[in-house]
N, CA, C and O of each residue as an XYZ file, in Angstrom:
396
protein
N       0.843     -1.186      0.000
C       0.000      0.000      0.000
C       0.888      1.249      0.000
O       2.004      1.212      0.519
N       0.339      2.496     -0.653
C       1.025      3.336     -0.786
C       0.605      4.600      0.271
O      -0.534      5.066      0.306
N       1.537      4.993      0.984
C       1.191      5.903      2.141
C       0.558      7.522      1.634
O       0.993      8.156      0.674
N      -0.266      7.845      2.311
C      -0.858      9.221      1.347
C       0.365     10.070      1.539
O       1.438      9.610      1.930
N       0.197     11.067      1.306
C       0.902     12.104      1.081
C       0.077     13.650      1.707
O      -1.132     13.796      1.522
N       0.726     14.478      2.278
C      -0.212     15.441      2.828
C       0.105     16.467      2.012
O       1.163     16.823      1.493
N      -1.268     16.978      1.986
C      -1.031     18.502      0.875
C       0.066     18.966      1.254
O       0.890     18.778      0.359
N       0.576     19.557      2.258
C       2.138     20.102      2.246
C       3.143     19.427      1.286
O       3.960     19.999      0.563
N       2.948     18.229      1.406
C       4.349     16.902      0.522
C       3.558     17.794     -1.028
O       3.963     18.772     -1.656
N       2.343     16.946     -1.210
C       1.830     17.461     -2.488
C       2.553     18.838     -3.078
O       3.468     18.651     -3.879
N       2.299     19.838     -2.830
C       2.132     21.088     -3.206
C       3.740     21.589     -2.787
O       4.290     22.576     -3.275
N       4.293     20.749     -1.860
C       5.467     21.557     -2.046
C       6.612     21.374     -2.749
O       7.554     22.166     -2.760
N       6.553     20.382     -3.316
C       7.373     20.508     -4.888
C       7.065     21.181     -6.356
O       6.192     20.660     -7.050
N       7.712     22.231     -6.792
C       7.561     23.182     -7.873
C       7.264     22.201     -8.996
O       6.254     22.565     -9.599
N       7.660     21.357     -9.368
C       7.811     20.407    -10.122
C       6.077     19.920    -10.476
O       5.605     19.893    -11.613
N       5.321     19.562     -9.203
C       4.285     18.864     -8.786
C       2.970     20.008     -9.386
O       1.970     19.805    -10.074
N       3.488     21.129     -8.813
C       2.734     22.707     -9.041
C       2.013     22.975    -10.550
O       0.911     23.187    -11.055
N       3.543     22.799    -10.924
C       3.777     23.039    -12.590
C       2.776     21.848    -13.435
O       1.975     21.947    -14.364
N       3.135     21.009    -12.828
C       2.810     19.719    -13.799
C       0.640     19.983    -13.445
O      -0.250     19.831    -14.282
N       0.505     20.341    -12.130
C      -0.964     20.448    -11.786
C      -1.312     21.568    -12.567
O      -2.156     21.438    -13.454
N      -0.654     22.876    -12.303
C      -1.136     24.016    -13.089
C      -1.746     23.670    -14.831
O      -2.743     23.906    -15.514
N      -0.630     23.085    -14.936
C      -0.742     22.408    -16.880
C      -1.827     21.601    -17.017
O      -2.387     21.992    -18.041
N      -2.557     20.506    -16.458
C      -3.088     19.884    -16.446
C      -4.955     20.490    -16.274
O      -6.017     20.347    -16.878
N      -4.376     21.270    -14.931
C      -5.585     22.551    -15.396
C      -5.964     23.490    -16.527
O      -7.108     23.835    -16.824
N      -5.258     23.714    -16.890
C      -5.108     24.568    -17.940
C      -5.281     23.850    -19.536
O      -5.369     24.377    -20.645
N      -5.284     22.970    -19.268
C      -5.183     21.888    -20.866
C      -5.917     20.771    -20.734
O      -6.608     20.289    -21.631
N      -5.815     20.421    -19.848
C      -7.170     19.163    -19.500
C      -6.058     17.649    -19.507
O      -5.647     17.044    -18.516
N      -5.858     17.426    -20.583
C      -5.009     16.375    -20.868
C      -4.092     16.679    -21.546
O      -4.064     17.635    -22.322
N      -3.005     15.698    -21.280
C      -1.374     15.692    -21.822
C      -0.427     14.555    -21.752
O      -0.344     13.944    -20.687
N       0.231     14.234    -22.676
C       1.192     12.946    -22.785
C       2.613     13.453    -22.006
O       3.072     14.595    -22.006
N       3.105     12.377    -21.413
C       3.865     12.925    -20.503
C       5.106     13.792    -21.148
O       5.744     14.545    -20.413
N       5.387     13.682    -22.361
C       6.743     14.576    -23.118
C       6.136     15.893    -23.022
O       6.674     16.719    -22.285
N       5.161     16.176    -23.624
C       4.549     17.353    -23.844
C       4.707     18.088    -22.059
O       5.190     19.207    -21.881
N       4.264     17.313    -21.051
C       4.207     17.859    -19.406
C       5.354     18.532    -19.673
O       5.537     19.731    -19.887
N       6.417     17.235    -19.620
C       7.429     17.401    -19.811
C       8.001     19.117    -20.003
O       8.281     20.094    -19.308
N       7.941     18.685    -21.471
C       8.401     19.833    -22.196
C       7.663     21.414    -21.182
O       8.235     22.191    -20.417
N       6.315     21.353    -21.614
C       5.854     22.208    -21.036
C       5.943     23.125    -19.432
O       5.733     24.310    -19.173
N       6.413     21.783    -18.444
C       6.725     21.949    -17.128
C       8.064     22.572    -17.217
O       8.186     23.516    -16.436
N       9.176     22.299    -17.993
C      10.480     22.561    -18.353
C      11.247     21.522    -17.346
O      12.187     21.860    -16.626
N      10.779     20.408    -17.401
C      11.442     19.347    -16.273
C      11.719     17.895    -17.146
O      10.900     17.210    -17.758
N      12.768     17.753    -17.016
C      13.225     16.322    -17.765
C      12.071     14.967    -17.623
O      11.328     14.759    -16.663
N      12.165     14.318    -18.622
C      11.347     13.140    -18.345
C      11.339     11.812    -17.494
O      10.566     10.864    -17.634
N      12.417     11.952    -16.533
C      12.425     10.886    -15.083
C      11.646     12.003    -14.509
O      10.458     11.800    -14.257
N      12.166     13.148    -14.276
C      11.539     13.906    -13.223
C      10.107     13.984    -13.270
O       9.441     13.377    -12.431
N       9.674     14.536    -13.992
C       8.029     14.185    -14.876
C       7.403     13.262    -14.357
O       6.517     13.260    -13.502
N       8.147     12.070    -15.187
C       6.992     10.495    -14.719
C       7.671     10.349    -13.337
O       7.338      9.183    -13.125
N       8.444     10.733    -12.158
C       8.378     10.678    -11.044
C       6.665     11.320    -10.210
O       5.741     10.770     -9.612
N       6.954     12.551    -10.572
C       5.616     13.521     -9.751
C       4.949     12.859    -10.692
O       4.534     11.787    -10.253
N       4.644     13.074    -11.930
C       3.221     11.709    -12.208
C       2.905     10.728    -11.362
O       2.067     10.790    -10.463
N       3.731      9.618    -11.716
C       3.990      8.987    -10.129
C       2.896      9.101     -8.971
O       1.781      8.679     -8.663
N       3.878      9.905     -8.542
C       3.197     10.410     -7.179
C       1.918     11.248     -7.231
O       1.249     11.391     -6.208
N       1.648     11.667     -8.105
C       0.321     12.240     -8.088
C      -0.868     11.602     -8.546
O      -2.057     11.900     -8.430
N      -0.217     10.567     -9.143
C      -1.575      9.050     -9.623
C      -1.501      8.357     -8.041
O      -2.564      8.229     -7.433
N      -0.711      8.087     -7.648
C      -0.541      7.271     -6.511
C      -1.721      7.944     -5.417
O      -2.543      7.335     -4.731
N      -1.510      9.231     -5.514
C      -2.407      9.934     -4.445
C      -4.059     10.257     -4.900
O      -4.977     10.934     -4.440
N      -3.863      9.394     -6.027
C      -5.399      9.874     -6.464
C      -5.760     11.394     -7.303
O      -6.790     11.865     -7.785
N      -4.746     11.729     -7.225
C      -5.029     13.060     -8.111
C      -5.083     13.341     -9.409
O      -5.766     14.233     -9.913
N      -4.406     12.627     -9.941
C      -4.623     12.153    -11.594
C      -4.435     11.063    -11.919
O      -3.959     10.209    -11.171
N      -4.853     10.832    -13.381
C      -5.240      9.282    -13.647
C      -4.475      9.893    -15.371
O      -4.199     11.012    -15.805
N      -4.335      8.171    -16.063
C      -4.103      8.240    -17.031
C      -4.405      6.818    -17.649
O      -4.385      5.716    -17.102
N      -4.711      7.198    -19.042
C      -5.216      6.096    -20.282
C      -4.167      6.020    -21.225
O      -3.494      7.013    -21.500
N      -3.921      4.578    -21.899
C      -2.880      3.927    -22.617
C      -3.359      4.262    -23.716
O      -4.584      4.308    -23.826
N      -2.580      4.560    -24.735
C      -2.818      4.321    -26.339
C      -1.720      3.983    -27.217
O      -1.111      4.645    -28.058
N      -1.606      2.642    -26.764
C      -0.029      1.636    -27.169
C       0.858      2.169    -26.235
O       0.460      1.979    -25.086
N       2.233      2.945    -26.335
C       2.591      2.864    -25.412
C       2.932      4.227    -24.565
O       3.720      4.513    -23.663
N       1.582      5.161    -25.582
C       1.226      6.507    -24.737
C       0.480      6.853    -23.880
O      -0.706      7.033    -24.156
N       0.817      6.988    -22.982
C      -0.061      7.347    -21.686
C      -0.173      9.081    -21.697
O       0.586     10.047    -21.777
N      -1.565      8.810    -21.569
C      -2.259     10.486    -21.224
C      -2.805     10.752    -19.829
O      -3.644     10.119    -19.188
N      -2.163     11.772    -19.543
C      -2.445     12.355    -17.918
C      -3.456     13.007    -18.390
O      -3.656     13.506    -19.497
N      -4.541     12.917    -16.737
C      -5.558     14.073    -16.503
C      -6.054     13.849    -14.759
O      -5.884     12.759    -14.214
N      -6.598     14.896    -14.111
C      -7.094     15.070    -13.297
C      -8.514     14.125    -13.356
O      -9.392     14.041    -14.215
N      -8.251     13.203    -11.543
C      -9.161     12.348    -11.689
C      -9.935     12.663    -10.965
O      -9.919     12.747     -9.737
N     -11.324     13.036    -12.335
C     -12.559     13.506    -12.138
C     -13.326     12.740    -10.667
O     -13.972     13.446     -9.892
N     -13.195     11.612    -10.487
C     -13.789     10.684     -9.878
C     -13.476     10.635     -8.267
O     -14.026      9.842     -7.503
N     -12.315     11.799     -7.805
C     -11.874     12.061     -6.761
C     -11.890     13.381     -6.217
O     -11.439     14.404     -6.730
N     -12.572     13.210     -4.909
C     -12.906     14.636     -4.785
C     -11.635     15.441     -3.951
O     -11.880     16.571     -3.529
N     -10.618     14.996     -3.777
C      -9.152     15.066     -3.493
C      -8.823     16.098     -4.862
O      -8.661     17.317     -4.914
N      -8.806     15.196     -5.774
C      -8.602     15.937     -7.175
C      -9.253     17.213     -7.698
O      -8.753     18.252     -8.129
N     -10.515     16.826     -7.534
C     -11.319     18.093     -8.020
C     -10.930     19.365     -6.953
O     -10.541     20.437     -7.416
N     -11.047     19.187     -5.706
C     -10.482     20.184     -5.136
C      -8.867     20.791     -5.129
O      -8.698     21.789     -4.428
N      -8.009     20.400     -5.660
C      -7.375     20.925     -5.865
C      -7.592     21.482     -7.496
O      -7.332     22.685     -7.474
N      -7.889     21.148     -8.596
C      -8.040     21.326     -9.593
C      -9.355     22.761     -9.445
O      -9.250     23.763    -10.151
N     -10.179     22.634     -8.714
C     -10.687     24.516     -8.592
C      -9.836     25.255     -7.789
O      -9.785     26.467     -8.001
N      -9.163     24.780     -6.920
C      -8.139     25.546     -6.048
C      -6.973     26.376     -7.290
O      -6.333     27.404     -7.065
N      -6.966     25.686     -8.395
C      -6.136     25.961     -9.478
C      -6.467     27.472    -10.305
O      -5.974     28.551    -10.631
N      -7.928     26.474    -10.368
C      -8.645     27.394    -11.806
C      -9.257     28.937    -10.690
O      -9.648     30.021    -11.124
N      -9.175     28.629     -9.639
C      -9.433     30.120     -8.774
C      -8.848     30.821     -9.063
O      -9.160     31.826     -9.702
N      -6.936     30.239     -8.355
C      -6.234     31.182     -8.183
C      -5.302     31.453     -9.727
O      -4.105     31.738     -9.699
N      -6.086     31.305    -11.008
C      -5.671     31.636    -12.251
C      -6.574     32.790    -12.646
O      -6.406     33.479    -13.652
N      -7.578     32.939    -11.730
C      -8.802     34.020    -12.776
C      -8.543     35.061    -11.379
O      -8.909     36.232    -11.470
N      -8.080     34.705    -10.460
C      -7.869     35.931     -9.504
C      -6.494     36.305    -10.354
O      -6.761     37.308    -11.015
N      -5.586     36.027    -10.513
C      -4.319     36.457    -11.084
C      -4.100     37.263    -12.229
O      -3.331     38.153    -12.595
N      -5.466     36.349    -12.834
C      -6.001     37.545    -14.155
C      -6.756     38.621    -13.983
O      -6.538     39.524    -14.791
N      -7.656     38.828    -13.109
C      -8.241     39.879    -12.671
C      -7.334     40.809    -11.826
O      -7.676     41.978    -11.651
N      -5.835     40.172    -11.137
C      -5.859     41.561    -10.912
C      -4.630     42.082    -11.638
O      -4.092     43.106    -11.217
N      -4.193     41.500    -12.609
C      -3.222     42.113    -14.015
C      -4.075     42.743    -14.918
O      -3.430     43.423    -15.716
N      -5.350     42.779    -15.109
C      -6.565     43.309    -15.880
C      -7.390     43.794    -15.139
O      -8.541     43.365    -15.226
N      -7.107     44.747    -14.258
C      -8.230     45.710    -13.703
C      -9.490     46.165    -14.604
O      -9.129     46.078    -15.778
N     -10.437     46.485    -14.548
C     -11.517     47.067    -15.285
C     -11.835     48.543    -14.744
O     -12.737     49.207    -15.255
């Protein structure tokens, strides 16, 4: 069995942040693309993947021998961090775009 992890462990690797932020923001992604996109090599990558499937927070589907990450809808672990995301992206935009 795999021991949880407490939001502090979660959230306090930049790595973990990045890879959640993206995932919000795009819905789904193959891990090169995280990769690329996170700016983090691909052990490092499928490590916090890893660990963030392990904890229930995202899930991923095979297509030969591509695996696609996404936030697992089916966990309410997940979903709450995944609006915790999309909050603090439209507060960030609102206040670089005052009206």
């Amino acid at each position: 069995m795999i021991s949880p992890m407490s939001i502090e462990e979660v959230l306090s690797s930049k790595g973990r942040v990045k890879i959640l932020r993206i995932l919000a923001e795009i819905g789904e992604l193959n891990i090169s693309e995280i990769a690329r996109r996170a700016r983090l090599n691909y052990a490092t990558t499928n490590k916090h993947l890893l660990a963030l499937e392990n904890q229930g927070i995202i899930k991923h589907k095979k297509f030969g021998r591509i695996r696609i990450f996404r936030f697992d809808e089916d966990k309410p672990k997940a979903m709450i961090l995944r609006q915790m995301i999309d909050q603090w992206e439209q507060t960030e935009e609102a206040a670089e775009n005052p009206e």
